[in-house]
C-alpha positions as CSV (number, residue, x, y, z in Angstrom):
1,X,112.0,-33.8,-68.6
2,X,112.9,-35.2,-71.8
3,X,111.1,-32.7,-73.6
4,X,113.9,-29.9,-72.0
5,X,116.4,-31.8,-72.3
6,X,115.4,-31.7,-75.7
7,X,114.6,-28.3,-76.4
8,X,118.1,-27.5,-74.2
9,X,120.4,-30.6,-74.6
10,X,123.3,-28.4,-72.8
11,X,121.7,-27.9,-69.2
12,X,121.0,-30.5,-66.9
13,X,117.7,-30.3,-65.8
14,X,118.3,-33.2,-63.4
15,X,117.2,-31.6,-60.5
16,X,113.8,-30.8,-62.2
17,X,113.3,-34.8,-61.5
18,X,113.1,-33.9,-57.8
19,X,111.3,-31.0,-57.5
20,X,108.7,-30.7,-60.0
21,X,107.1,-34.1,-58.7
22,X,107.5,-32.8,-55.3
23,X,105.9,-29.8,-56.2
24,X,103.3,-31.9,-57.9
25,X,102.6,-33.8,-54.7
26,X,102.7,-30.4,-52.5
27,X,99.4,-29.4,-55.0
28,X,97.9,-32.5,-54.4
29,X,98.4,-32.3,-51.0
30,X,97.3,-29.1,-50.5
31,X,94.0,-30.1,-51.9
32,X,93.4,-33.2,-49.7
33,X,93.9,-31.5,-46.2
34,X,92.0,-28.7,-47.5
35,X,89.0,-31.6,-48.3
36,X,90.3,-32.7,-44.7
37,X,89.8,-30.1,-43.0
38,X,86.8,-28.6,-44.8
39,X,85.3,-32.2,-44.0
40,X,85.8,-30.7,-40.3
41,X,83.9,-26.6,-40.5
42,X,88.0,-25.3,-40.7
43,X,89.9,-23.4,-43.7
44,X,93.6,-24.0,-44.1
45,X,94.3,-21.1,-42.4
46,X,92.0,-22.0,-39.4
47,X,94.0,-24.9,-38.6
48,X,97.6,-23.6,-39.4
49,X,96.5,-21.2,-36.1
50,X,94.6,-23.9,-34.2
51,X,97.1,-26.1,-34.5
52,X,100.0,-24.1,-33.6
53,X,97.8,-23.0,-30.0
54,X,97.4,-27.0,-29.9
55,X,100.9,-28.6,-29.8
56,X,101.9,-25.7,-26.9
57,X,100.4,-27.6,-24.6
58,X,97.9,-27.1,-21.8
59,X,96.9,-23.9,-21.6
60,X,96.8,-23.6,-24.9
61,X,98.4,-20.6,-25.7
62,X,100.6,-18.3,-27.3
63,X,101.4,-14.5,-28.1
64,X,100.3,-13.0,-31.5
65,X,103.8,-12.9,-32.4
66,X,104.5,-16.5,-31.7
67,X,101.7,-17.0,-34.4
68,X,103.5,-15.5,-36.1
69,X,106.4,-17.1,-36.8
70,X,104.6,-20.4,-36.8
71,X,102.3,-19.9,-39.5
72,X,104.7,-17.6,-41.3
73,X,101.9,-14.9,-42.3
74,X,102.3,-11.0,-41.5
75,X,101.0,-9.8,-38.0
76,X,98.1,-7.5,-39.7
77,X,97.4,-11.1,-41.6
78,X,97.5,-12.7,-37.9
79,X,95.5,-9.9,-36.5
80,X,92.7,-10.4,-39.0
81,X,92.8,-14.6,-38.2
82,X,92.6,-13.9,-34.6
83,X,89.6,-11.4,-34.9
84,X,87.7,-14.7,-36.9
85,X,88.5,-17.2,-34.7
86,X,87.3,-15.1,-31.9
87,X,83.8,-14.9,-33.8
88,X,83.8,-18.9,-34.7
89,X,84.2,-19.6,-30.5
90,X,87.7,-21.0,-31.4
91,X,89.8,-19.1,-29.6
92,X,89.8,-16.4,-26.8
93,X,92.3,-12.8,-26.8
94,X,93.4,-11.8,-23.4
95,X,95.6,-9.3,-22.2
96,X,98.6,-11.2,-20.5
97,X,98.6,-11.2,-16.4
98,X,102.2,-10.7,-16.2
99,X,102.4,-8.2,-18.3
100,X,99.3,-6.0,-19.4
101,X,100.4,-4.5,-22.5
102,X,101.0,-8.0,-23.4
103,X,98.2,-9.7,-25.6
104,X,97.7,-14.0,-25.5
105,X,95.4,-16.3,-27.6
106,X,94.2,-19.3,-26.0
107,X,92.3,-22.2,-27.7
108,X,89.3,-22.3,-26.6
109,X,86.9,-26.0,-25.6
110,X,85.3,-25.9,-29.1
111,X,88.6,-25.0,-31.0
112,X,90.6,-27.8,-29.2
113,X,88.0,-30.4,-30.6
114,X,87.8,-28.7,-34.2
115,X,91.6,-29.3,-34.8
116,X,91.4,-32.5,-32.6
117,X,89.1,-34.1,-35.2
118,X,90.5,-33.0,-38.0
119,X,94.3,-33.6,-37.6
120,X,92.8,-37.2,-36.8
121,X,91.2,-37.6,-40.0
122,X,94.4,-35.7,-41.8
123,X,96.7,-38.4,-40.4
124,X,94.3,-41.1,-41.0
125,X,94.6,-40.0,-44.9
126,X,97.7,-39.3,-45.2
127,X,98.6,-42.4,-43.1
128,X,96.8,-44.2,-46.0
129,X,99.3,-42.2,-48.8
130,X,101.8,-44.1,-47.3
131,X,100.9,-47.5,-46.9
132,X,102.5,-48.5,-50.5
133,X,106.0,-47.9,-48.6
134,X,107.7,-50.0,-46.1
135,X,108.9,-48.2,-42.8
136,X,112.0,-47.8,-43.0
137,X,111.5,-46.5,-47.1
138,X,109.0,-44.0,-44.8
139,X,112.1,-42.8,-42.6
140,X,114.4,-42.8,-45.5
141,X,111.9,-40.0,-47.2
142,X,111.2,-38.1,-44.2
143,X,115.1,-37.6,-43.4
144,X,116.1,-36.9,-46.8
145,X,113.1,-34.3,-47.3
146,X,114.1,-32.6,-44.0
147,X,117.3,-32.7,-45.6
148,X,115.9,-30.5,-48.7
149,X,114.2,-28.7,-45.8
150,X,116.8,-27.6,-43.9
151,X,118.4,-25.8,-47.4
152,X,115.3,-23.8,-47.6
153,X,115.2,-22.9,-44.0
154,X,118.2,-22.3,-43.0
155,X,121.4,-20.8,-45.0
156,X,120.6,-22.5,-48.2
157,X,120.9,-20.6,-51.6
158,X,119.0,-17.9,-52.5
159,X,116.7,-18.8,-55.6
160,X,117.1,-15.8,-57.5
């Protein structure tokens, strides 16, 4: 930072204390749930999609589009996942009984206990990322970055 606000002394480059370090931390924790989960058999991806079937609750399962949304990816993109998990035993592709043009994904026995152990040893980790801060410094950062959060994901400016 001090180097810009050498090089330009007339912009504020304030906001560069924020989000470069969080963009910092966002690399380093990309790496260390991909080590997480890799420590498990599962690729980013393959959790993003296991997960997502996991927290629906019993039966497990969800519509392609519903994936979607969730793992914000394109349908071919989710069509492609699917097909892979399918061949790993992760999950199974059924045509819906209510409606069969209709197409589900259910998490499968073996795919419940993939993301199972590995969102265990994710929080485990990243439980241990935050032991240097006191709880309520730990709610303090959680509300502020869903603060940040909500700019992005809701009607926040555009950054072009």
């Amino acid at each position: 930072m001090s180097a810009w606000r050498t090089e330009l002394p007339g912009l504020d480059v304030a906001p560069l204390a924020v989000f470069s370090r969080l963009t910092r931390l966002a690399r380093h924790l990309e790496l260390a749930r991909r080590s997480a989960f890799g420590g498990h058999g599962l690729e980013e991806w393959e959790f993003d999609v296991l997960s997502a079937l996991r927290r629906a609750g019993a039966p497990y399962e969800l519509s392609p589009g519903v994936l979607v949304e969730q793992t914000l990816v394109t349908s071919g993109t989710m069509t492609n996942r699917i097909d892979r998990l399918v061949g790993r035993g992760y999950v199974d592709r059924f045509r819906d009984a209510a409606d069969g043009r209709a197409v589900r994904v259910r998490l499968t026995e073996s795919g419940r206990q993939a993301v199972d152990a590995a969102i265990a040893g994710l929080v485990a980790y990243e439980r241990g990322l935050l032991d240097a801060m006191d709880e309520p410094s730990r709610e303090d950062l959680a509300r502020h970055l869903q603060t940040l959060l909500d700019g992005f994901e809701g009607a926040g400016p555009d950054p072009r």
